[in-house]
N, C-alpha and C positions, 0 to 999 in steps of 0.2 A: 502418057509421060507426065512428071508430076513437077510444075512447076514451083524451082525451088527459089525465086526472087520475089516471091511474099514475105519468106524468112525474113525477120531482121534477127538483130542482134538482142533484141527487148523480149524477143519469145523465147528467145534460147536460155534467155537467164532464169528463165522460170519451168516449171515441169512439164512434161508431156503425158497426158492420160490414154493410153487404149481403153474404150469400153468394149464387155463382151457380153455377148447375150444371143440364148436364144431362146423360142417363146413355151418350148412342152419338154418336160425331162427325157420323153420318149426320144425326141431330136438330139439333147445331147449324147445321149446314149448311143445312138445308131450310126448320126449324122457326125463324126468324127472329125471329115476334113474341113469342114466348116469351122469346128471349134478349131482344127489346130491354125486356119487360116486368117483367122481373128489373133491369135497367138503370137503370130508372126509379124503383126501390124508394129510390134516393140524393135525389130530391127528395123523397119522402113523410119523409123524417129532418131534411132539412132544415124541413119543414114542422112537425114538431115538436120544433124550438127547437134543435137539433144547427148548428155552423155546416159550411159549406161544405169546411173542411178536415179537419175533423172522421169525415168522412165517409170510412171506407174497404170498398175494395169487394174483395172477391175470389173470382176468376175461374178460381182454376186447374184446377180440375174439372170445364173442362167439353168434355163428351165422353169421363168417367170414369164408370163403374155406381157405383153407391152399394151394393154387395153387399159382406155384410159380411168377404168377403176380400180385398175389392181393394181397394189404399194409396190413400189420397185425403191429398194432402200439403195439399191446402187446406184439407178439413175437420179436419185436426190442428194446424192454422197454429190456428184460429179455438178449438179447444179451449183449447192454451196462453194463446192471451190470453184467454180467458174466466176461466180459472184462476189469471193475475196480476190480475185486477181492472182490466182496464185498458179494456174494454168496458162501456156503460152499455147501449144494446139492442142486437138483434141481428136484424135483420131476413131474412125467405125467401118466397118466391114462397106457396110452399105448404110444410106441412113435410117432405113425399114429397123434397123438392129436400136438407132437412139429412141425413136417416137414412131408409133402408130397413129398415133392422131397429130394434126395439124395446132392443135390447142400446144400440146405439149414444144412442138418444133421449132414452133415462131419465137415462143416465149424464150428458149434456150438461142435459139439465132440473134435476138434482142440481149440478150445477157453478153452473146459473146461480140456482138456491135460494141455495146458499152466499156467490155474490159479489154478490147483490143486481144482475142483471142480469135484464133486462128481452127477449121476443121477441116480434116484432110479425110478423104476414102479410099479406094482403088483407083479412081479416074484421076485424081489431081488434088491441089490447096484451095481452100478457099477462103476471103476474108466475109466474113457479112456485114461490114461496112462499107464495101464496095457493093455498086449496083448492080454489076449484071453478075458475081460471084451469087448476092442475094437472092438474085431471078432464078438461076440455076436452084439453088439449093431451097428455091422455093417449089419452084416444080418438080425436081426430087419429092419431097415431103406429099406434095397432090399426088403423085403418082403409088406411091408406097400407099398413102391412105386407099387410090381408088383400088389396088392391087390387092389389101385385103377386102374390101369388100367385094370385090370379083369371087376373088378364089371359098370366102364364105357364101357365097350365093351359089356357088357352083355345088361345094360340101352339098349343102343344106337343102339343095331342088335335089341333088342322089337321095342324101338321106329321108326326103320325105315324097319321093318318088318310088323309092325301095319300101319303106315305112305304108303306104297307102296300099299294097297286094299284100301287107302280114306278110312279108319276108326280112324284114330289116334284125337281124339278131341281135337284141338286148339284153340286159339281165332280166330273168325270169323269175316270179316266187317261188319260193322252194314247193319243188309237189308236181313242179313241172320243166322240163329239160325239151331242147331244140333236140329234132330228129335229122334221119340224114339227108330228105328231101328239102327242097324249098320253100322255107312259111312252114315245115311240121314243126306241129307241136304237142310231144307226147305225156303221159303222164312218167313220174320217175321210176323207174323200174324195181327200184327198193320198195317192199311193202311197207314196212314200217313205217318209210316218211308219207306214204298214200296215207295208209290210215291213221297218222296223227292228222292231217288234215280233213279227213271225212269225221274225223271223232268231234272235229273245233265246229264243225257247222251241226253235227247231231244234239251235240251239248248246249247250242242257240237256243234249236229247234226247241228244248224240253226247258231252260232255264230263259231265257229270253234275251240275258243281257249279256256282253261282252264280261265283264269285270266276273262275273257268276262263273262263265265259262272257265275267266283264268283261275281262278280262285277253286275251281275243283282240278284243274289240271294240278296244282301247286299241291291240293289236301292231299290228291292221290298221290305223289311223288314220281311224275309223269316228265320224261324230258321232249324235248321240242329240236325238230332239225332246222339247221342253220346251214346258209350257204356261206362261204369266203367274201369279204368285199368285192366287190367288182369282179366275182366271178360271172363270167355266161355260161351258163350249163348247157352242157351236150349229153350224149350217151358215153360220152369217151370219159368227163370231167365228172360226170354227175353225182361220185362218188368222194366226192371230196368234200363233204360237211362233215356239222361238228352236231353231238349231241347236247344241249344245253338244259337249264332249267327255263322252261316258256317265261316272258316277260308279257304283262300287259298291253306293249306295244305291238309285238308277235301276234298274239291273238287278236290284235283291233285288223292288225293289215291283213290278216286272213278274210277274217269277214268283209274286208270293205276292198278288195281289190277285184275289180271287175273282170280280172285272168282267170279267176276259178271258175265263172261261169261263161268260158268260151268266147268271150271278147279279146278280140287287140286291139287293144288301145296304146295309142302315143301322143304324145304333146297333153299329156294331162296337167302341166304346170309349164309357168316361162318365165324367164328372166329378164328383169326389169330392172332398171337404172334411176335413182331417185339420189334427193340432198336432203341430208340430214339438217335437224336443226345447227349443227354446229360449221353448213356450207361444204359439206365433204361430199362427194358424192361416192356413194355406194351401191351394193347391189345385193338384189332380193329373189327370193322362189316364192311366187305369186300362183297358188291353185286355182286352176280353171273349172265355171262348171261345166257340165256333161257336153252341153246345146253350143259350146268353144272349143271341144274337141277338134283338133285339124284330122285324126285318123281313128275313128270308132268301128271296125267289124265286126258285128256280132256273130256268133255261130262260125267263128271260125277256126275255133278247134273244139274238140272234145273239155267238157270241164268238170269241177265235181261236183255243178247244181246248175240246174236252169236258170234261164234270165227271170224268170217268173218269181220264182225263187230267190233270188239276186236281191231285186228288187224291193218284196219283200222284207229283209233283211237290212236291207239301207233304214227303210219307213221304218222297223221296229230301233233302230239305231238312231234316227233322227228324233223318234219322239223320249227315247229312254235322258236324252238331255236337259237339262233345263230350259221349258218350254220360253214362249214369247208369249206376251202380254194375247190375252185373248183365246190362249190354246192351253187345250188339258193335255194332260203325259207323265212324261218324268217317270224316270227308274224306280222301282219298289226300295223302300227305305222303312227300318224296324218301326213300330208302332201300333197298335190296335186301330186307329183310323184307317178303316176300310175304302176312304173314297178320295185318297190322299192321291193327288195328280188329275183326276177326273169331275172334281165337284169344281164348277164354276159359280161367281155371283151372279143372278139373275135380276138384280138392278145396274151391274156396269158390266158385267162379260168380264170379268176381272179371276185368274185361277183363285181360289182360294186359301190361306194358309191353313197351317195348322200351331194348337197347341194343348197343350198338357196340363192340367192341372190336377189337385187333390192327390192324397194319398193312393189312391187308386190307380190315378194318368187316367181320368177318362180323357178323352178330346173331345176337342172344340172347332169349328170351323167360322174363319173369320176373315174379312176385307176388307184392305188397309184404304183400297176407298183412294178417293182424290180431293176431298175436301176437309180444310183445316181451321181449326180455331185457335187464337194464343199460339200459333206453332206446334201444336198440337193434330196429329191424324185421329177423321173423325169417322169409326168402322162401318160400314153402311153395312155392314151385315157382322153381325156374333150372337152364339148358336151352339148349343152344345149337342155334340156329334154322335151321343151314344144312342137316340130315339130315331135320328138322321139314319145310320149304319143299318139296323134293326129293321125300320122300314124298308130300304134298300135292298137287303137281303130278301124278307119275303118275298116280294118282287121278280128276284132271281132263280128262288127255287120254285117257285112257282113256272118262271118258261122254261127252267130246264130239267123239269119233272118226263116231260116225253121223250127224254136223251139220256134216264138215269142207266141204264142199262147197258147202254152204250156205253157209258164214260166209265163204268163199273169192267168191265170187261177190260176196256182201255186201260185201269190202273192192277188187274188182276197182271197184266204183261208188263204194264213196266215194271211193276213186284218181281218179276221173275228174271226180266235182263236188266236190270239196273247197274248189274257189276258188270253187264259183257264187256262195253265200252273198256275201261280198266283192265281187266281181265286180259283180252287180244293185246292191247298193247304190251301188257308184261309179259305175254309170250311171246310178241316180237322183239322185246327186248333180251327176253330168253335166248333166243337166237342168234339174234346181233353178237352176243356176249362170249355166243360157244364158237360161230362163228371169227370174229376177233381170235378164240384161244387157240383151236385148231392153224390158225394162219400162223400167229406166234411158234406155235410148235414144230410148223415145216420149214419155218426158216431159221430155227435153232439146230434142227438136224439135219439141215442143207448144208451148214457151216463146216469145214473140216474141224477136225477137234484139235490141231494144230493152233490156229490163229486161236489161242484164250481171250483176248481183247475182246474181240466178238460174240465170240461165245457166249462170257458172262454179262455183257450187256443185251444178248437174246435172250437170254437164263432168268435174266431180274424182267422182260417185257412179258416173257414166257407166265413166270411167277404174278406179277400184277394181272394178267388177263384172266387167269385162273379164279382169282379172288374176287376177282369182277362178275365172272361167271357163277362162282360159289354164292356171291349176296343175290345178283338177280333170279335168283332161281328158287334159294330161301323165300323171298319176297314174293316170288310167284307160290309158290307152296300154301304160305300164307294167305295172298287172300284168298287161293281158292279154298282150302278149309271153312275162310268166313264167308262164304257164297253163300246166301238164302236160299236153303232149299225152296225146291219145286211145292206148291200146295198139293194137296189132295183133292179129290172131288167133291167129297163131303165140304173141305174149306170154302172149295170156290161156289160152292150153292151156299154156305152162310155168309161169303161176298156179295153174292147178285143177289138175295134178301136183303142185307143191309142197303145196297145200293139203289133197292126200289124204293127206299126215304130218304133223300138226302137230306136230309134236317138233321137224321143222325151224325151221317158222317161233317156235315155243314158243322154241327155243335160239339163235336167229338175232343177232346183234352189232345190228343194227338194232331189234330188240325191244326197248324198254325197260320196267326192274322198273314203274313206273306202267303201260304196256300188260298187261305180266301181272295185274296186280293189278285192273282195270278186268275182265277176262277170266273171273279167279276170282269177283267178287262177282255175275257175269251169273249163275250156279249157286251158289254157294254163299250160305249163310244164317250160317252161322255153324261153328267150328271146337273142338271141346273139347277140351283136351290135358290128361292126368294124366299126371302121371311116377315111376315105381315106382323108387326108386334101389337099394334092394335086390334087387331083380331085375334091376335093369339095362336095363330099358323103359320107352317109353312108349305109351301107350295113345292113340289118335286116334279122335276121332268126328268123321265129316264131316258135319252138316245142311245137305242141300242144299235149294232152294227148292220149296217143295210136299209137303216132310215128312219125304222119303224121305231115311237113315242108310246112312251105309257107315260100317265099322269097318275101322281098319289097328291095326297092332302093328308098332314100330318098336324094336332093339335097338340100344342106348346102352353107348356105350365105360365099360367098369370101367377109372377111378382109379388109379391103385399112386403110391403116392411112390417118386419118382426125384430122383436129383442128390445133390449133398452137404449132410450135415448138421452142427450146431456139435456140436463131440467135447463126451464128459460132462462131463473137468473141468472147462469153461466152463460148462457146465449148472450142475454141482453147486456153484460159486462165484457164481451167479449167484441161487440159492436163498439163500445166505447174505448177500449182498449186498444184496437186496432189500426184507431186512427192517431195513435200516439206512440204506436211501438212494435218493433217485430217483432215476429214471432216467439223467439227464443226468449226476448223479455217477459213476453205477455203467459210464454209457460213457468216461467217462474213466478211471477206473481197470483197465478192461480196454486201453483204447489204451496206457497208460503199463506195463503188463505184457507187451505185446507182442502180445498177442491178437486175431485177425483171425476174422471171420466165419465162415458155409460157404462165402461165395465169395470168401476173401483181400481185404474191404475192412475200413475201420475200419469199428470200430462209430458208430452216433450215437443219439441218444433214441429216433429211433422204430423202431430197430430193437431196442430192446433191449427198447421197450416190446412190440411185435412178438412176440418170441422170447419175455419171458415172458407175453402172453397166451397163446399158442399151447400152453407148456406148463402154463400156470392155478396161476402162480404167483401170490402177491397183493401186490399194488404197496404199497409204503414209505407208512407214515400217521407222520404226527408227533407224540411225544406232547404232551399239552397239559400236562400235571402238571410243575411244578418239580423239577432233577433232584435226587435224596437220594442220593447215595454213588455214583452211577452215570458212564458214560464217555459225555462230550460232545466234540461238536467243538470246535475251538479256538475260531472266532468266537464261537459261546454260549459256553464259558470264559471268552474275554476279558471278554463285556460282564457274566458274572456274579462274575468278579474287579477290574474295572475299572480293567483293562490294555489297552493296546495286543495285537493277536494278533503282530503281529511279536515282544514282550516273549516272550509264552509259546516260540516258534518258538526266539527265543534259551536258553531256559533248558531246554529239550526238549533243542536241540544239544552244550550245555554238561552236561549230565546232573544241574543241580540241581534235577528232576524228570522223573517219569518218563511216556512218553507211550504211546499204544498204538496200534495197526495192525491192524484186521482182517485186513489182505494187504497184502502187496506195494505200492504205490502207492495204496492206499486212505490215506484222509487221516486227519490225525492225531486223538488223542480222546487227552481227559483226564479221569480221574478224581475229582470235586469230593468234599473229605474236610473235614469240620471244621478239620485242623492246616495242610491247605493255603491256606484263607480266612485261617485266623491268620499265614498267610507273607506277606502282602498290606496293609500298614497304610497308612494315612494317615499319621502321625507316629510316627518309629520313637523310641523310649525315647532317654536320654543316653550308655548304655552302646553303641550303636550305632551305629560309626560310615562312613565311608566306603569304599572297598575302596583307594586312595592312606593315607588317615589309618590303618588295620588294617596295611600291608605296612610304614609307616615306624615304630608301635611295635612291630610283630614280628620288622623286620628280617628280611624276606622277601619275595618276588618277586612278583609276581602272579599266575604262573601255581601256584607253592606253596599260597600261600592258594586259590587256587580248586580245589586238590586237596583241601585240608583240608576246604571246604567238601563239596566232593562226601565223601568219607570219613564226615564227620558229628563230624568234630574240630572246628569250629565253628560256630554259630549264623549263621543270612543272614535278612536279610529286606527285601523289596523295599515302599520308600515311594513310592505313587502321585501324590503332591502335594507342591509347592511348587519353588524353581527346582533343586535339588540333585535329583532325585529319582530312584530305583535304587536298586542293592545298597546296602546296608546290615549290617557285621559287627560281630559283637560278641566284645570282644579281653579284657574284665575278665576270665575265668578264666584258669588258667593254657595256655597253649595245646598241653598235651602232654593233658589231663581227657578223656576221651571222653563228648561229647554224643551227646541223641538228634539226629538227623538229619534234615531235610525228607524226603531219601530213606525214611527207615523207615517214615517217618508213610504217606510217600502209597502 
């Protein structure tokens, strides 16, 4: 009975909320009286004293978990308004329906302490600002929490009790469908989807890599079977896929699913709870390895490849990646470098890179090393790959001279099925397609000819399956016309001649670098190359597969500098030059000298920078200190006399100062003196006047007076401010007096 003298009159004036929820769509769907009984919770409000409008209900959770990582925007709808006060009670089926977790429950019990709200369920009201209301509806909340962890411990010891005998029915890779017994597991009775998946491991078998695989499934125009989401296939269902064009992901999960080779396996991943940098917590699909498994059987159905097999397949998978420091591999990539993923450095165990150079692309093999200069990587090993490759090879056909006949034989047959693979599949598709039409067709003449409706939309499925069947069959037509015939006798005896030299076919135009490479990794494990530059070799370990080392010794062309070089005097100006200027300066003052490279071009920056790294020269630093008595360039001049640079340029020309030149074209510098700051004023005196007002009390020329000036027979000084501003001479003594002179000063 639900007592109703909690009510006041201060809850009633505010709303009343029903929350609803339930935690899997599958529940609202089935579980019906529950939702309507959650529903019903809007008259029990109205029953006390809430009106009609009053009443709001919300719904959006359901068929949301209540775990405390997953968003429930309804139960945060219902937080905020508990936390404006704008709810008076709050009604829930049970409290399992507001919070599964104890985090969540307190913190809403706390909000509604604070706003003086009120939750009511089936059994009664309760305040949680009372104590033992609080106690109640605390242990509520314990018990819901331990209720689900019971009844998930209860699930999860069936499912991984049922899971541990290979009986637990999961979704299945396409290729394979649950039987009618318990734990069978057969293959799918449709040939077509078999042999698209026996073709994805044949096509490994002969190309090596996943991506190769899809990429000829795509070239041939090959589709790929698809289950439904979340279907579990039976014999009953197992016909309900789709044909697709194969996706690279398709073809990796083929190869790497350890159901094709007769394992059940479960619990290959799990889920994990973690906080984000931004304090949220969330959740993850965390892959387990193998030796984490909680349920691993092998052998426990029929598969399309042994474990051995399997296996295998993983190893050629794991090394086609991008290796880890230490280890050779990696998938074949275009190139003539033959030893691309298998040559390591033999001074750090370091893979080694590759690169290209010359018109040609010959390669190079090099290692970026761990030691650095200037911030610079310093290569402990670069080598160029083409005398590398070349030895190598000898090497090779050399051990696999007592196999040529063999592997001659070997390529005589796959010349001959190379299209089977293709081939079957387009006549399963053949099939599929006539198959599909004939179905179309019985259920168009099943129809009475009555119902038209029907008719014409079996009419137009009738017509499309037709067309369907018309192209696949074209397309099969076709390639079999382009099928390689069979050789002849005579062919295949001038095959197993050629094949008893393999240098032939080894050097053959039709051989391509990925064939050889393909060839090398059949035998070889791995390749260690050290390179002695002082000696002028290198040293080659072969590690072939199953242990066994060959050693070669391969001798490496000695160096000499050839060609022309830049003559000294450029050197030894260059020395001088650099401690007064960068670069870019110091290549103009060579271009304006006339000075030409070693090979007759101008110079530019980064040749000069070039030339003096190479001779470890040390590149121009600037000083930071203000200069005292010392030779700047004009620009610094100007802005530390607070002139114009063209002003100084003039008075350089004119000689009433004096400037200097490291060299030839090198740019100007002045030397900052005490009495040449005082040449520089603001406001020149009264005695000082114009170089017009100076030549008409002198009765002298202009160009007179500026000889005088230069001589130091009179005083000059240049005012930087106001509309008059310039020379300035001073005429008061007699103008025969010898003065001191700008000139003398500076």
């Amino acid at each position: 009975m639900i007592d109703v003298g909690k009510v006041k009159s201060t809850h009633t004036r505010r709303d009343a909320i029903v929350y609803i929820r339930q935690s899997h769509p599958s529940q609202v769907e089935n579980n019906r009286e529950s939702t309507a009984r959650q529903y019903a919770l809007a008259e029990k409000a109205v029953g006390l004293g809430w009106l009609k409008s009053q009443v709001i209900t919300i719904d959006e959770d359901l068929g949301v978990s209540g775990k405390v990582f997953v968003k429930r925007s309804g139960f945060d709808h219902l937080n905020s308004e508990v936390a404006l006060g704008r709810v008076g009670i709050l009604f829930g089926l049970e409290v399992s329906r507001l919070a599964r977790s104890n985090a969540d429950w307190y913190r809403l019990l706390d909000m509604c302490a604070i706003t003086d709200t009120l939750l009511a369920d089936s059994d009664g009201v309760y305040h949680p600002a009372l104590f033992n209301d609080r106690l109640i509806l605390g242990l509520k909340g314990t018990m819901s929490e331990a209720e689900l962890h019971i009844l998930r411990g209860r699930l999860d010891g069936g499912i991984r009790n049922k899971a541990a005998r290979g009986e637990l029915r999961r979704a299945l890779p396409v290729g394979l469908v649950w039987g009618d017994n318990e734990g069978e597991i057969r293959f799918h009775p449709d040939e077509a989807v078999t042999g698209a998946i026996y073709t994805v491991f044949d096509k490994f078998t002969e190309l090596g890599s996943a991506r190769q695989v899809w990429v000829w499934f795509r070239s041939q125009h090959l589709t790929f079977p698809l289950h439904p989401l979340g279907l579990v296939p039976s014999l009953a269902n197992c016909h309900e896929l789709r044909w697709i064009a194969p996706t690279y992901a398709a073809i990796y999960n083929v190869l790497h699913n350890p159901m094709y080779a007769g394992a059940y396996v479960y619990g290959k991943t799990r889920n994990e709870r973690y906080v984000d940098e931004r304090g949220t917590v969330r959740k993850r699909i965390r892959r387990l390895p193998r030796e984490e498994w909680p349920v691993f059987l092998p052998g426990h159905h029929a598969g399309f490849i042994d474990w051995t097999t399997f296996e295998a397949i993983q190893a050629r998978l794991q090394s086609n990646i991008r290796s880890e420091l230490h280890q050779a591999g990696r998938a074949l990539i275009e190139g003539p470098a033959l030893l691309q993923g298998l040559v390591v450095c033999g001074h750090c165990g370091r893979r080694l890179h590759i690169a290209y150079q010359g018109t040609n692309a010959s390669p190079r093999y090099y290692c970026k090393g761990s030691q650095f200069n200037a911030g610079r990587a310093l290569h402990c090993l670069n080598v160029g790959g083409v005398g590398i490759d070349q030895s190598v090879s000898r090497a090779f056909l050399e051990a696999l001279t007592p196999a040529a006949l063999e592997a001659t034989t070997l390529a005589i047959e796959q010349l001959e099925s190379s299209h089977d693979a293709a081939l079957s599949q387009w006549r399963l598709e053949v099939e599929r397609a006539r198959y599909a039409a004939e179905r179309a067709e019985r259920q168009y003449k099943s129809v009475e000819p009555e119902n038209r409706l029907v008719c014409r939309g079996l009419e137009k499925e009738w017509e499309t399956r037709l067309q369907t069947l018309a192209q696949a069959e074209a397309e099969l037509s076709r390639r079999e016309r382009q099928r390689p015939r069979k050789l002849s006798e005579e062919e295949k005896k001038k095959m197993n001649t050629l094949g008893s030299d393999l240098r032939l076919v080894w050097t053959a135009p039709t051989t391509s670098d990925r064939d050889r490479k393909e060839l090398l990794r059949t035998l070889l494990e791995e390749v260690i190359l050290k390179v002695e530059r002082k000696q002028s070799h290198a040293d080659i370990t072969l590690r072939w597969r199953g242990g066994m080392t060959t050693k070669l010794e391969l001798p490496l062309k000695r160096y000499q500098v050839q060609g022309p070089t830049t003559d000294e005097d450029t050197l030894s100006l260059l020395h001088r030059l650099a401690a007064h200027y960068p670069d870019d300066t110091i290549a103009g003052i060579l271009n304006r000298q006339g000075r030409k490279t070693a090979y007759g071009e101008r110079f530019t920056a980064q040749q000069v920078g070039s030339l003096r790294r190479y001779h470890e020269i040390p590149r121009f630093e600037p000083s930071r200190e203000s200069p005292k008595k010392e030779a700047v360039p004009i620009i610094q001049a100007a802005k530390i006399l607070g002139v114009a640079p063209s002003t100084l340029h003039r008075w350089i020309n004119a000689g009433l100062i004096k400037g200097e030149q490291l060299t030839p074209g090198a740019p100007w510098q002045i030397r900052i003196t005490e009495e040449l700051r005082h040449a520089f004023v603001d406001t020149a005196p009264p005695d000082y006047v114009p170089v017009v007002d100076a030549m008409r009390r002198l009765g002298l020329s202009r160009q007179t007076v500026w000889q005088r000036v230069k001589r130091g027979e009179l005083e000059a000084l240049h005012v930087r401010q106001g509309q008059r501003k310039g020379l300035r001479i001073k005429v008061v003594d007699p103008p025969n007096r010898p003065i001191r002179s700008i000139i003398g000063a500076v």
